[in-house]
C-alpha positions as a Markdown table, in Angstrom:
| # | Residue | x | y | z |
|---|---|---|---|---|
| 1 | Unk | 27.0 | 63.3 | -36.4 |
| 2 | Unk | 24.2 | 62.2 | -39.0 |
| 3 | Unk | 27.0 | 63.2 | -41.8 |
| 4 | Unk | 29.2 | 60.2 | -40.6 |
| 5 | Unk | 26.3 | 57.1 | -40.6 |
| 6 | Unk | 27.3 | 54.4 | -43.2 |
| 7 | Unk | 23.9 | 54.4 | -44.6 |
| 8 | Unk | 24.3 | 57.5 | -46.4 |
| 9 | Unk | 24.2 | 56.8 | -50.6 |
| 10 | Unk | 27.6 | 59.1 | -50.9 |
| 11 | Unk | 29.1 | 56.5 | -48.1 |
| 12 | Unk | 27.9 | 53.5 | -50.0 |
| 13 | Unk | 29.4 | 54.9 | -53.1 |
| 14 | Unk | 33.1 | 55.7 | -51.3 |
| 15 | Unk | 32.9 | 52.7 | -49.3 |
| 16 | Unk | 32.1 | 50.3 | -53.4 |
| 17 | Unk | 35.0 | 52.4 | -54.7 |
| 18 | Unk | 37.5 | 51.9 | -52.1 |
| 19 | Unk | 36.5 | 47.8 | -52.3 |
| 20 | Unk | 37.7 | 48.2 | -56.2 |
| 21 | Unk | 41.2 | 50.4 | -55.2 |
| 22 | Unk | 41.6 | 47.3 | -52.9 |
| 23 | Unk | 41.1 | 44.4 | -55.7 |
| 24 | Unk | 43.4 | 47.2 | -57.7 |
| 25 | Unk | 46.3 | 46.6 | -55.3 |
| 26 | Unk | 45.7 | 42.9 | -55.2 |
| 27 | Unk | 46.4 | 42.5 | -58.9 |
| 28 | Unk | 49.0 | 44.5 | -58.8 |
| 29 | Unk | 50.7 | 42.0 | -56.3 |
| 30 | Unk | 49.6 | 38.9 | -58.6 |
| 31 | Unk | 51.3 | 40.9 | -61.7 |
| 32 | Unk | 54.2 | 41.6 | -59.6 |
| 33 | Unk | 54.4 | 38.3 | -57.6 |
| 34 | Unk | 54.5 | 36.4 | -61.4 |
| 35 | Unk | 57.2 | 39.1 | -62.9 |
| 36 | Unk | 59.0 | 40.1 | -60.2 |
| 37 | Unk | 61.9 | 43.1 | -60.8 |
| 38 | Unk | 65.0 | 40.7 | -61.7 |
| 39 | Unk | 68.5 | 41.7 | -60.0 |
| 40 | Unk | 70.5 | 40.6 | -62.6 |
| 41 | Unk | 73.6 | 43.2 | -64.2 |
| 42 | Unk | 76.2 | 43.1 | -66.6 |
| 43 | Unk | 80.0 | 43.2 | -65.7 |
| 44 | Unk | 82.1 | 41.6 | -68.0 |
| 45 | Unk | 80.4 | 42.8 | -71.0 |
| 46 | Unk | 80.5 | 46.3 | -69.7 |
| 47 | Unk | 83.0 | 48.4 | -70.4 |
| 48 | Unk | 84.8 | 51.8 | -68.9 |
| 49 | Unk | 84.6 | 53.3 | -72.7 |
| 50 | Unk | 81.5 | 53.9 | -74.6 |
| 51 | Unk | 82.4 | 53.7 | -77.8 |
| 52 | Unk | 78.9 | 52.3 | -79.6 |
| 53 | Unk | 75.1 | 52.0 | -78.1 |
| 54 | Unk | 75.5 | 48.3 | -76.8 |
| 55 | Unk | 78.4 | 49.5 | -74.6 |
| 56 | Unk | 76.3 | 52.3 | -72.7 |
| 57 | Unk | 73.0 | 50.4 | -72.7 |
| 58 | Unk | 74.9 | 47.2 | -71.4 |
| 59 | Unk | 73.0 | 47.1 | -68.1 |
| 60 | Unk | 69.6 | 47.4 | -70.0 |
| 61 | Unk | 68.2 | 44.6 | -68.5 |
| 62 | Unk | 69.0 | 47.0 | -64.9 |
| 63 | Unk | 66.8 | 49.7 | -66.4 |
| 64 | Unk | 64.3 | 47.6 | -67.9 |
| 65 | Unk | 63.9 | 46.4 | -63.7 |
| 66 | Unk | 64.2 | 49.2 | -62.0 |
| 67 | Unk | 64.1 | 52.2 | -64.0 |
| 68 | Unk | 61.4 | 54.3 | -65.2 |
| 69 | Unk | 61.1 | 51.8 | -68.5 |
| 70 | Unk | 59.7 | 49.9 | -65.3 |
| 71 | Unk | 57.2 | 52.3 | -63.6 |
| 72 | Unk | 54.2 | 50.5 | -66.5 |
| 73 | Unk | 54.7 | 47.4 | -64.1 |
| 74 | Unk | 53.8 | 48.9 | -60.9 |
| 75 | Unk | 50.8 | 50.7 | -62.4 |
| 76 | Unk | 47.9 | 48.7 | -60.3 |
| 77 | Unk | 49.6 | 48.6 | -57.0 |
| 78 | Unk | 50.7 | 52.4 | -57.0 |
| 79 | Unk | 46.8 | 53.7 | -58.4 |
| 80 | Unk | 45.4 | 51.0 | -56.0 |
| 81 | Unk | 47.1 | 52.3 | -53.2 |
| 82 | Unk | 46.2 | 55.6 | -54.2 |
| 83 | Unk | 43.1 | 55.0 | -54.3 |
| 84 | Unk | 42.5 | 52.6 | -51.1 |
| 85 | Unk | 43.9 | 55.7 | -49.2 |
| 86 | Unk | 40.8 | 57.8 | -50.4 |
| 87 | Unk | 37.8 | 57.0 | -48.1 |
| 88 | Unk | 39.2 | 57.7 | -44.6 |
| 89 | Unk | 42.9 | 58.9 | -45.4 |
| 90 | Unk | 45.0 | 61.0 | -44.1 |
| 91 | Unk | 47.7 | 61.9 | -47.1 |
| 92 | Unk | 44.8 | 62.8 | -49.0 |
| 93 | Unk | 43.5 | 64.8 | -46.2 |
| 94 | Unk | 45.8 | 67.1 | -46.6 |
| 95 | Unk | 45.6 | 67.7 | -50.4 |
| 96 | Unk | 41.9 | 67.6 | -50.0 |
| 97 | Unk | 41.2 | 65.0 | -53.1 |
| 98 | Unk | 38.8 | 64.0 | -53.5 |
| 99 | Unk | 36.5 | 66.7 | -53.0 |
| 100 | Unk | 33.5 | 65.9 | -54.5 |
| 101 | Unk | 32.1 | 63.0 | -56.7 |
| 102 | Unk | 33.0 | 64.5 | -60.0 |
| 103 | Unk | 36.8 | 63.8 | -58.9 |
| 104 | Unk | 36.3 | 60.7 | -57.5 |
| 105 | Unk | 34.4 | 59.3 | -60.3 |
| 106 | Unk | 37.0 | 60.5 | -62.9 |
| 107 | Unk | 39.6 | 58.7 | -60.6 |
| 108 | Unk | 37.8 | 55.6 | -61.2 |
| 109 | Unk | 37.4 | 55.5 | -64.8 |
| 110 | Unk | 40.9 | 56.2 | -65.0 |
| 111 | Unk | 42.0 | 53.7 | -62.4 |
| 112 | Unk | 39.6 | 51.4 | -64.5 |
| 113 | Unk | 41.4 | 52.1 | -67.5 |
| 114 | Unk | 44.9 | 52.0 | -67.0 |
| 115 | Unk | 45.3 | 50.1 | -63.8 |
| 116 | Unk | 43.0 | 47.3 | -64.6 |
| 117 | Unk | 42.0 | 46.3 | -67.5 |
| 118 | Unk | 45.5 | 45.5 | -68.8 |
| 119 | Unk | 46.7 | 43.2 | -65.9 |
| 120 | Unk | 46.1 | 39.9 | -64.9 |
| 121 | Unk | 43.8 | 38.4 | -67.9 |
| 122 | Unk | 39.8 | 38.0 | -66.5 |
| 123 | Unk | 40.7 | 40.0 | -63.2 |
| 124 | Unk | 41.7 | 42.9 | -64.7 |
| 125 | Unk | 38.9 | 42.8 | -67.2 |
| 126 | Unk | 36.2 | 42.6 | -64.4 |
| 127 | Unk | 37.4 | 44.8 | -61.9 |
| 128 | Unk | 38.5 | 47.5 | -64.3 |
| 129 | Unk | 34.9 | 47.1 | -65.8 |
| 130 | Unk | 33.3 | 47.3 | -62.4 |
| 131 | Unk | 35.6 | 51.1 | -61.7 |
| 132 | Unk | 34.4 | 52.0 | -65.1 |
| 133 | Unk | 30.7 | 51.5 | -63.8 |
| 134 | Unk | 31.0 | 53.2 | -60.4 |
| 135 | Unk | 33.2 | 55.9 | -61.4 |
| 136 | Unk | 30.1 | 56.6 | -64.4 |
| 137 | Unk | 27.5 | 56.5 | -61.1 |
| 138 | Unk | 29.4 | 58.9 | -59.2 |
| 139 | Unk | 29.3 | 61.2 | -62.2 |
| 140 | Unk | 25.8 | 60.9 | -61.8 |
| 141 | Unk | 26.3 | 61.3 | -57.8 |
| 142 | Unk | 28.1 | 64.5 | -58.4 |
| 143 | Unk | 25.2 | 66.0 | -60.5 |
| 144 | Unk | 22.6 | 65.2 | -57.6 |
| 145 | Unk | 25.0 | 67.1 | -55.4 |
| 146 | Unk | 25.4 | 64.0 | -53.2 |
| 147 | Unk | 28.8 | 63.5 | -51.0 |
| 148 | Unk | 30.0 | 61.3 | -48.5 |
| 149 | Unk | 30.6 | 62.0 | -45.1 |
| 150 | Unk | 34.5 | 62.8 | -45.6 |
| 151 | Unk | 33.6 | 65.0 | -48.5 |
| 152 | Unk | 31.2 | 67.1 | -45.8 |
| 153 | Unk | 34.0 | 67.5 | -43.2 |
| 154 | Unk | 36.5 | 68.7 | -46.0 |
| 155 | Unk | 34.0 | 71.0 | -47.0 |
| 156 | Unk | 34.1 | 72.3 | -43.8 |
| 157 | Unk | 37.5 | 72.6 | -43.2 |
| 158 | Unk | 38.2 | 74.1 | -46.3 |
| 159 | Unk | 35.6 | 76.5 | -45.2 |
| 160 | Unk | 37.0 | 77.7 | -42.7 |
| 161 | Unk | 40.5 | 78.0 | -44.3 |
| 162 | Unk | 38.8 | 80.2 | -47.0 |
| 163 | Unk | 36.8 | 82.5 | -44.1 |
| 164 | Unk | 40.1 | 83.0 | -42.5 |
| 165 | Unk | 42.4 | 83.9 | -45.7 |
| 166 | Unk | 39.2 | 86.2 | -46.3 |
| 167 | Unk | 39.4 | 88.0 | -43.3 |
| 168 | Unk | 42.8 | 88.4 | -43.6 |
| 169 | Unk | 42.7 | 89.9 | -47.0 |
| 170 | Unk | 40.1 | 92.6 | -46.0 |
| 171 | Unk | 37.0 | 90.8 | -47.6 |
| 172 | Unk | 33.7 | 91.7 | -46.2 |
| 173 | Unk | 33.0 | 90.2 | -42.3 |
| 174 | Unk | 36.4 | 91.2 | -42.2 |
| 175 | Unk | 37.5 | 93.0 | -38.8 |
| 176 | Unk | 38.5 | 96.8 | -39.1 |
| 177 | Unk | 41.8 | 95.7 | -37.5 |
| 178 | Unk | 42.6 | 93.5 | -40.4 |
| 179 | Unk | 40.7 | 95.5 | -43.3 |
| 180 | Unk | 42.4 | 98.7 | -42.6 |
| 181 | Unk | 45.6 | 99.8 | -40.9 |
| 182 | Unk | 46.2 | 99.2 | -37.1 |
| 183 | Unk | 46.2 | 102.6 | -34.5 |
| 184 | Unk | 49.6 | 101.7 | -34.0 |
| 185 | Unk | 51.0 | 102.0 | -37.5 |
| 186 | Unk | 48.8 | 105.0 | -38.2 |
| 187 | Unk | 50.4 | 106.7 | -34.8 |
| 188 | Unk | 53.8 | 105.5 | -36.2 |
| 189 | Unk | 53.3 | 107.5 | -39.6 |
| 190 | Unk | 52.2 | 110.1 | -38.1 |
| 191 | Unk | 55.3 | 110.6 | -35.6 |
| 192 | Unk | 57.4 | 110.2 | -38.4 |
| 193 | Unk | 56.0 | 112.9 | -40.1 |
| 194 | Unk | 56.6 | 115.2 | -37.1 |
| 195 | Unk | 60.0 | 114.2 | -36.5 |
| 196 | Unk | 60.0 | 115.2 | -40.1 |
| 197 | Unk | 58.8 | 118.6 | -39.6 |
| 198 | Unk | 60.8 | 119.1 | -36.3 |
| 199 | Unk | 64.3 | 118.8 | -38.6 |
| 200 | Unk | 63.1 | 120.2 | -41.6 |
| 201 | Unk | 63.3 | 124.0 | -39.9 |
| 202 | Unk | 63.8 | 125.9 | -43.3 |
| 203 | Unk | 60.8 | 123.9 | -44.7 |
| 204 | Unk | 62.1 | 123.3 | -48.3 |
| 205 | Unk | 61.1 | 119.4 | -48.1 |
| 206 | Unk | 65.3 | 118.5 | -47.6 |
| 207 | Unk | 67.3 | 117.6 | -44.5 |
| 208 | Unk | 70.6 | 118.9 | -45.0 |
| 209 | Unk | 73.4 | 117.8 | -43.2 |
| 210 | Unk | 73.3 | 120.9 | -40.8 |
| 211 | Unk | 69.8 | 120.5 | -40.1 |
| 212 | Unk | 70.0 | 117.3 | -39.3 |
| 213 | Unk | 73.1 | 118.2 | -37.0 |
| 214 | Unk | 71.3 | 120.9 | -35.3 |
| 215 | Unk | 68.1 | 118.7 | -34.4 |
| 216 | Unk | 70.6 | 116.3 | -33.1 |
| 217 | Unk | 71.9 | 118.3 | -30.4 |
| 218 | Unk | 68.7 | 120.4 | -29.7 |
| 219 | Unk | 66.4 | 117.4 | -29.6 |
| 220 | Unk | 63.7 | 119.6 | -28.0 |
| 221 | Unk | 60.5 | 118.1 | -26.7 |
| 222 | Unk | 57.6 | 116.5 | -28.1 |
| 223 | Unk | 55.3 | 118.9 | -27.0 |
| 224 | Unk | 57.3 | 121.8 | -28.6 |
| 225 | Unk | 56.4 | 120.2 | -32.1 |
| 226 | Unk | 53.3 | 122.0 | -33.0 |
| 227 | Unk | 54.3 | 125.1 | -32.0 |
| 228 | Unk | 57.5 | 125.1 | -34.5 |
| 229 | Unk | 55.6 | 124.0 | -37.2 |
| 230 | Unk | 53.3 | 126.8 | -37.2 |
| 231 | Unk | 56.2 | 128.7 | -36.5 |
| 232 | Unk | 58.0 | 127.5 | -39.8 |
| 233 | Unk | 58.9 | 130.2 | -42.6 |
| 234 | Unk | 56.5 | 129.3 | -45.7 |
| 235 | Unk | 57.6 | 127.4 | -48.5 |
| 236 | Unk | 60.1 | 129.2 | -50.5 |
| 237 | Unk | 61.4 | 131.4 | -48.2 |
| 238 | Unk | 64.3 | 131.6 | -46.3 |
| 239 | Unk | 64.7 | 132.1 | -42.4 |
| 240 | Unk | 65.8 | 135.8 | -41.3 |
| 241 | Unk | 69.3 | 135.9 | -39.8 |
């Protein structure tokens, strides 16, 4: 397919910012190679009583490590990843993100941002200013309606999702056995409404217990129907004896 060559400009642009979510993910390994989680914990100044701050925060250095105090370190490798597994993914598949350039280019900024510019001195500074750049472009990309080739095929996908959930709510191009009701469910009211009629034999709109008792044990045929409701008493009135 000509939507899948790599000289298209949307390719170019997926294929630069994907390069930056990889230098992303490699300063996120320098940060965390140079302050790695520590597995250190306090026993014996722990205690089974809390009875002032120090004693319930005396495994700080724990949470400082490896709870969400810690998540700020991991910032680069977890957007980089993120964003490494955007031009040809299949998590993001799924989700269907990015969609167009407009997404993808506010992904960069903010992956330029926050998981760049703070980390790793020079590194950070460059790359973070280079995702800042190409997440500005693709802005620009998005206005010119251009898109990669992944962005086409989830176009069409979603497409065709949308068509189908279309049909099946009775929008227009919809079939008549999904915009309206099926010949089986309209022959199924329609019995019921006879069985209906066949019990009902005084016609007052009630099944009493004897008239239900009655069509129970005469159970006449289904062709008998029509002619004993035109042969029911009007509403209102009572059978003769």
């Amino acid at each position: 397919m000509a939507t899948r060559g790599p000289c298209l400009p949307g390719n170019l642009l997926a294929i630069a910012g994907s390069i930056t979510s990889l230098l992303t993910v490699l300063i996120g390994f320098i940060y965390i190679y140079n302050k790695p989680p520590s597995f250190q914990f306090s026993w014996s100044d722990c205690t089974w009583s809390f009875p002032d701050k120090y004693s319930t925060d005396c495994n700080q250095l724990w949470q400082n490590n490896w709870g969400m105090t810690a998540l700020p370190n991991y910032t680069p490798l977890l957007i980089g990843i993120f964003g490494a597994m955007m031009f040809q993914p299949g998590v993001m598949q799924v989700c269907g993100f990015p969609r167009n350039f407009l997404q993808y280019g506010l992904f960069l900024i903010v992956q330029g941002f926050v998981g760049d510019m703070g980390f790793c001195g020079k590194l950070g500074v460059a790359v973070g200013v280079l995702s800042t750049i190409l997440g500005v472009i693709c802005l620009g990309a998005a206005g010119m309606s251009v898109k990669s080739s992944r962005m086409l095929l989830l176009e069409e996908e979603y497409k065709e999702m949308y068509d189908s959930e279309g049909e099946a709510m009775g929008r227009p191009g919809a079939s008549p056995m999904r915009a309206g009701a099926s010949p089986g469910a309209r022959a199924g009211a329609s019995s019921a409404k006879d069985l209906f009629a066949q019990l009902d034999t005084d016609g007052d709109g009630i099944l009493s217990r004897e008239e239900l008792a009655a069509g129970i044990t005469s159970a006449p045929s289904p062709g008998s129907l029509a002619d004993r409701r035109d042969q029911r008493p009007a509403s209102g009135q009572r059978p003769k004896a």
